[in-house]
C-alpha positions as CSV (number, residue, x, y, z in Angstrom):
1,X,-185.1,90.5,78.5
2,X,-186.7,93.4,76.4
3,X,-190.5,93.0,76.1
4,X,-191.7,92.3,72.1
5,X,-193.1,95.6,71.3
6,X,-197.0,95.3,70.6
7,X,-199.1,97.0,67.9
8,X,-202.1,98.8,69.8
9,X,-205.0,100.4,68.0
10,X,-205.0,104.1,69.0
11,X,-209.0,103.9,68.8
12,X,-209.9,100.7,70.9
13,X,-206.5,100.2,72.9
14,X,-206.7,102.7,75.6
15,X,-208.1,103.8,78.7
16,X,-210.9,106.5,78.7
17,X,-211.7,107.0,82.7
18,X,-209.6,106.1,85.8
19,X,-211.1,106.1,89.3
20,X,-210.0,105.0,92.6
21,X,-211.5,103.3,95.4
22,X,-212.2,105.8,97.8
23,X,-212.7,103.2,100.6
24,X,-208.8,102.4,100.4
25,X,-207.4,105.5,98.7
26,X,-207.7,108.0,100.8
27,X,-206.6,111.6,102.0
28,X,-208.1,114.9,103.5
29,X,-205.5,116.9,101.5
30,X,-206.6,119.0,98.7
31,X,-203.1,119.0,97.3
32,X,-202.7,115.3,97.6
33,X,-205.8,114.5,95.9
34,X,-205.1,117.9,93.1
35,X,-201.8,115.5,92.3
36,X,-204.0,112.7,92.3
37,X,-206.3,114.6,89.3
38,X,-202.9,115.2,87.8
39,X,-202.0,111.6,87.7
40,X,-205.0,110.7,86.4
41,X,-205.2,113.5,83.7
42,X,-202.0,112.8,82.3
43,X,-202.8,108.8,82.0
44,X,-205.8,109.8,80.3
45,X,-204.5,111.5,77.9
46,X,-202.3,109.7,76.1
47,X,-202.0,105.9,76.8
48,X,-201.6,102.7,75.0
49,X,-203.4,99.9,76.9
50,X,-205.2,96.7,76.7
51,X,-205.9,93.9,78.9
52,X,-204.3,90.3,77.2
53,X,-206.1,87.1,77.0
54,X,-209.7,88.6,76.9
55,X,-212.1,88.7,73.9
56,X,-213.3,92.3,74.8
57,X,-212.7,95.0,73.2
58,X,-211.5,98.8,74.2
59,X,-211.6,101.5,74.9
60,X,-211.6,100.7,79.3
61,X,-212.1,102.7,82.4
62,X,-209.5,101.2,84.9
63,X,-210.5,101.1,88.5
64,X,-207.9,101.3,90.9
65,X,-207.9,100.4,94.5
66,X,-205.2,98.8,97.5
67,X,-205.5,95.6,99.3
68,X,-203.0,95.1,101.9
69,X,-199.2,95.0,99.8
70,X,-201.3,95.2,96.6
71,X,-202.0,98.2,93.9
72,X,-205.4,96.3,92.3
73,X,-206.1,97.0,88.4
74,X,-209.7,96.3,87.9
75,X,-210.3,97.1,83.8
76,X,-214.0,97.6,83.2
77,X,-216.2,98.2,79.8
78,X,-216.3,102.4,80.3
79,X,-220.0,102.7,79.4
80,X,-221.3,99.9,81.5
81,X,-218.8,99.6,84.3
82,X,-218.9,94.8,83.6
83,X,-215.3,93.8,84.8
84,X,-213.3,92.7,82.0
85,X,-210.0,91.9,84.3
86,X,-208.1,92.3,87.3
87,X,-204.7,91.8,88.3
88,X,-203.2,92.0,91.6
89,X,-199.3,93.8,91.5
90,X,-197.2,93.7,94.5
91,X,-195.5,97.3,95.3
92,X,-192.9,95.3,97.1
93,X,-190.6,95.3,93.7
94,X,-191.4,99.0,93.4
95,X,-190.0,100.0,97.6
96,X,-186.9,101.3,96.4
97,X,-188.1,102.8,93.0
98,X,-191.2,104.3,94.9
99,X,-188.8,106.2,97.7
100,X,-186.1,107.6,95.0
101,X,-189.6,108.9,93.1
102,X,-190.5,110.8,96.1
103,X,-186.6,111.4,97.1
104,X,-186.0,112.9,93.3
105,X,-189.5,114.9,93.4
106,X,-188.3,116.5,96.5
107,X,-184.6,117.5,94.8
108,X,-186.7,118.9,91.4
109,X,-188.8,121.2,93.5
110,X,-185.9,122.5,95.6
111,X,-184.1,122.8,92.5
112,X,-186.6,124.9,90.8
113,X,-186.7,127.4,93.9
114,X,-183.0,127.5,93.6
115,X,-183.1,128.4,90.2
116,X,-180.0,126.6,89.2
117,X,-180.6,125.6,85.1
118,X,-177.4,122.8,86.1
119,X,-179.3,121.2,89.3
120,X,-182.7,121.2,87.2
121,X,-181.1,119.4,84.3
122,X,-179.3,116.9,86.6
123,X,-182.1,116.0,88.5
124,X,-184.9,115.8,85.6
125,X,-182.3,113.1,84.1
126,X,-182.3,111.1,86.9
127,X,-186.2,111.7,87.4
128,X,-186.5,110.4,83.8
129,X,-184.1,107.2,84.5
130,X,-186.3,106.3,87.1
131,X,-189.5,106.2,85.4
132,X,-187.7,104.2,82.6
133,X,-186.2,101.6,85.0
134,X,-189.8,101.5,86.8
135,X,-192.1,101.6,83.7
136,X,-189.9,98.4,82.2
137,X,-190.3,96.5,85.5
138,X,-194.2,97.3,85.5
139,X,-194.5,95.9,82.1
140,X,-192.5,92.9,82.9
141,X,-194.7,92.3,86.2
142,X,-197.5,92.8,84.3
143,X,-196.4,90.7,81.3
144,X,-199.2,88.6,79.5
145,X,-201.7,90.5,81.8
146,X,-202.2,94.2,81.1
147,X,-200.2,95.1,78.3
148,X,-199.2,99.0,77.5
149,X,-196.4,100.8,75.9
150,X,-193.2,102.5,77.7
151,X,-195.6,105.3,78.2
152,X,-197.7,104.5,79.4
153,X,-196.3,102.6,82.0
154,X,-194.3,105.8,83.1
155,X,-197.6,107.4,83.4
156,X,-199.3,104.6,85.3
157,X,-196.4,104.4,87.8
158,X,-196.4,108.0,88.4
159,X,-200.2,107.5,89.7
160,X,-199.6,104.6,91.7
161,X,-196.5,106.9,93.5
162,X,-199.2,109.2,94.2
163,X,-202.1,107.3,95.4
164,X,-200.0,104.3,97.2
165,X,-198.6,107.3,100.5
166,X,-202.5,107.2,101.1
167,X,-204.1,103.7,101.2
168,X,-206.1,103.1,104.1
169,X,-204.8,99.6,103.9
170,X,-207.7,98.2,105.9
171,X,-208.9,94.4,105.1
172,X,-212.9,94.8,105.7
173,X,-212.8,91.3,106.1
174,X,-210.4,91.6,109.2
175,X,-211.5,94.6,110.5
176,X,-213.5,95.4,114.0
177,X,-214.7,98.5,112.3
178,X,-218.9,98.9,112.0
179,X,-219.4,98.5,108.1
180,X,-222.0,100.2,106.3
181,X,-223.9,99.1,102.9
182,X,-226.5,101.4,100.5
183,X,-227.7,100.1,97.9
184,X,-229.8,101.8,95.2
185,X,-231.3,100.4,91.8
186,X,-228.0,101.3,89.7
187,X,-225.1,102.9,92.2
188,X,-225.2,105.6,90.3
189,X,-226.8,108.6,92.3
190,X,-228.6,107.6,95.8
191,X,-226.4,105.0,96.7
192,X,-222.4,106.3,96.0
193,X,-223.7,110.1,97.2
194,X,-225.3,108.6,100.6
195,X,-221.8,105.9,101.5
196,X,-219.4,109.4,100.2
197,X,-221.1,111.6,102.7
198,X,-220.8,109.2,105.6
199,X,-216.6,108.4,104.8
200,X,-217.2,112.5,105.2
201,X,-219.3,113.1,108.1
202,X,-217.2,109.4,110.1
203,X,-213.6,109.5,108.7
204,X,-211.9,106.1,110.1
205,X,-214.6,105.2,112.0
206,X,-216.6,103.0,109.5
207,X,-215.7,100.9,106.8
208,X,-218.9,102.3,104.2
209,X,-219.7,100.4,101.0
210,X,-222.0,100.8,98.5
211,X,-223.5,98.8,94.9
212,X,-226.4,98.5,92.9
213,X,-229.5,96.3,92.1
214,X,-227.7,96.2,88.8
215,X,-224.5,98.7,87.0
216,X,-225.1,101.7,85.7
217,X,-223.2,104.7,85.0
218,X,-221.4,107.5,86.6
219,X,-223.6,110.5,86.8
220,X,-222.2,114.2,86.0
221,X,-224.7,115.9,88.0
222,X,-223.6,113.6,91.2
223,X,-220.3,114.8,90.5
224,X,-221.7,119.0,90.1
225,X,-223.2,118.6,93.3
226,X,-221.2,116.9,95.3
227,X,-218.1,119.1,94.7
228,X,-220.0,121.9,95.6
229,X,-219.0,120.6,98.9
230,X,-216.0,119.3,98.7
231,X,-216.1,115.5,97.7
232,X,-214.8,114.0,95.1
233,X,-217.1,111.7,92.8
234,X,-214.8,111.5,90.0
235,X,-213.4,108.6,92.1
236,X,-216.4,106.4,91.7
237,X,-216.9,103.4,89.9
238,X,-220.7,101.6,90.1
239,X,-220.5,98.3,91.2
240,X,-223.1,95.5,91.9
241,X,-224.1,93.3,94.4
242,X,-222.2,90.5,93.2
243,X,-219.1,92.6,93.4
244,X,-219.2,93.0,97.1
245,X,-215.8,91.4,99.0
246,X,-218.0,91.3,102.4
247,X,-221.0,89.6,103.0
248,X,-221.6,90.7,106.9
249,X,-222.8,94.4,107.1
250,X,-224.1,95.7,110.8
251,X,-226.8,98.2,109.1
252,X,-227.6,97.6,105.2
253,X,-229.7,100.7,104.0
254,X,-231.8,100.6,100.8
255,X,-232.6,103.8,99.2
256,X,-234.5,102.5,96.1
257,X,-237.7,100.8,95.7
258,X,-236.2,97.8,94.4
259,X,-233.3,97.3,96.3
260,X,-235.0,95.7,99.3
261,X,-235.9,92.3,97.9
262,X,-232.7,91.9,95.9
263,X,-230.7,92.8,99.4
264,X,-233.0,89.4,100.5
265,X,-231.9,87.9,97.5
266,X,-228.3,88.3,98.1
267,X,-228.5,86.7,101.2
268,X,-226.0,89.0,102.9
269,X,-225.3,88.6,106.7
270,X,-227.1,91.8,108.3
271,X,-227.4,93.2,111.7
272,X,-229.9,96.1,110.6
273,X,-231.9,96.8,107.5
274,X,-233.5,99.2,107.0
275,X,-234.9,101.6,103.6
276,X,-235.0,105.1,103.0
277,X,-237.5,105.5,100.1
278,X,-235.0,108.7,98.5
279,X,-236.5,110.2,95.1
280,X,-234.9,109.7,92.0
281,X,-233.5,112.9,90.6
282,X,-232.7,112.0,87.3
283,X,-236.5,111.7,86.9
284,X,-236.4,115.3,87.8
285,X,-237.9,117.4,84.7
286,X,-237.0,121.1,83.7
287,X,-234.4,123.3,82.6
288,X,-230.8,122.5,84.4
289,X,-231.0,124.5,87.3
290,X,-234.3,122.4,87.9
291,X,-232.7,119.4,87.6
292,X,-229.7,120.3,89.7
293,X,-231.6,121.3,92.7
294,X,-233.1,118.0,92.7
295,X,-229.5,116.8,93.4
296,X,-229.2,118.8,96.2
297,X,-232.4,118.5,98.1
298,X,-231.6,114.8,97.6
299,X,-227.8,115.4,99.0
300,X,-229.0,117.4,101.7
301,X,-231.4,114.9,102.6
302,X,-229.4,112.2,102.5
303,X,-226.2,114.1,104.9
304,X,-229.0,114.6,107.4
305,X,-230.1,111.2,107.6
306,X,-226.6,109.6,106.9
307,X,-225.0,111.5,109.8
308,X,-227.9,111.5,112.5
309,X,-228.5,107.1,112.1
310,X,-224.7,106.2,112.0
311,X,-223.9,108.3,114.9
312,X,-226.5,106.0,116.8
313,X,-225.0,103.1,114.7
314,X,-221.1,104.3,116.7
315,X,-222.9,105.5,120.0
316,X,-224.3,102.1,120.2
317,X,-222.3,99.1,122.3
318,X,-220.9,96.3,120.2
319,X,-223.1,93.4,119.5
320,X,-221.5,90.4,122.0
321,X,-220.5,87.3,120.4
């Protein structure tokens, strides 16, 4: 049965930012995560979105991450990163529609070398009939939960095609992995730079986590810096403490001044705790180039740090039971 078409206000129902969870979407692949940008671009753009049965209000940043046989849409205010909702969707209902996506991709770009005007046109209409058929199931699954127009939906399915190839699919609360927690005053800067250099320097070898004393932003001179060599902090969202799906880490690092009693507060399970007292750069005065090389000392800081304690962290033999 045909959804009841909604009235969305163009100003407050939409989504502003998308990131993804860069501890279960993952990919070395510049072209993977270039399609991933894409994805995300053309979502932004132009969408139609709000969440149902919550009092606030849009615009929303949706966070994005994969749990096991689950694509999880975590809506968030924009400015201050609090959780507005959440909703777990299944990809098994989307197997078949995910496969002919990748399956009609494949037959587009091999018609476009071809150069055949006939093959292009017959394969764009059944690329279209697809998102149609996938973008009506999406709304249906998500039904009194996350509501959007046709649209958007066709948008929003192209990104989860893109991301889903790449989940890491790993349950930190099953795995035998070493895990890793920083935590800064705000997640913002100290904290997301230090656990995105060691996913870097470790690849697979460490489930790496990080949050704040309390939410604050996403930084754009985090983002400057870090591309500069080659990591991706578009894909960060800020979360807290109280956000965290663990509560055993083997080695929780505090980078902030007051992020070791609130660690204590917590009461997380720790084998190691230890604090790196890092400098704040944002307190950093002077024209931009000032500024920015207060970034990078404190990047280049942290990768030396980062790499030389968690190689000790995987040398060492596991803890016995």
């Amino acid at each position: 049965m045909a959804l009841v078409p909604r009235q969305f206000d163009p100003v407050k129902d939409r989504i502003v930012a998308v990131t993804l969870d860069p501890n279960t979407i993952t990919s070395p692949n510049p072209d993977e995560v270039h399609e991933w940008r894409i994805a995300i671009f053309d979502l932004v753009e132009e969408n139609r979105f709000s969440p149902a049965r919550v009092k606030a209000t849009g615009p929303f940043a949706l966070h994005i991450s994969i749990v096991g046989n689950y694509i999880v849409l975590d809506v968030r205010n924009p400015d201050t990163y609090a959780p507005v909702a959440a909703h777990y969707l299944s990809l098994t209902p989307f197997r078949r529609l995910i496969r002919d996506y990748f399956r009609i991709r494949d037959n587009y770009y091999d018609a476009i070398k071809t150069g055949s005007t006939y093959q292009i046109e017959t394969v764009d209409m059944a690329r279209r009939g697809l998102h149609n058929e996938a973008a009506e199931l999406l709304r249906t699954r998500l039904d009194n939960k996350l509501e959007m127009d046709l649209n958007t939906a066709r948008r929003l399915f192209t990104l989860i095609c893109a991301v889903q190839p790449f989940a890491s699919r790993i349950d930190e609360r099953e795995s035998t992995l070493p895990t890793v927690l920083f935590v800064c005053s705000m997640n913002s800067v100290r904290s997301p730079m230090a656990a995105a250099l060691a996913r870097r320097l470790f690849p697979g070898r460490l489930i790496v986590r990080s949050a704040g004393v309390r939410s604050g932003k996403a930084d754009g001179f985090v983002h400057e810096v870090m591309e500069e060599i080659g990591i991706d902090m578009s894909v960060h969202t800020p979360h807290t403490m109280d956000e965290l799906v663990a509560n055993h880490f083997d080695l929780v690092v505090t980078l902030s001044a007051d992020a070791p009693e609130a660690v204590q507060r917590q009461g997380l399970e720790m084998g190691a705790l230890e604090h790196w007292p890092m400098p704040d750069p944002t307190e950093a005065e002077g024209n931009r180039e000032s500024v920015l090389s207060a970034y990078r000392t404190l990047r280049d800081t942290l990768q030396h740090k980062v790499r030389e304690r968690l190689e000790r962290l995987l040398a060492a033999p596991p803890l016995s039971a």
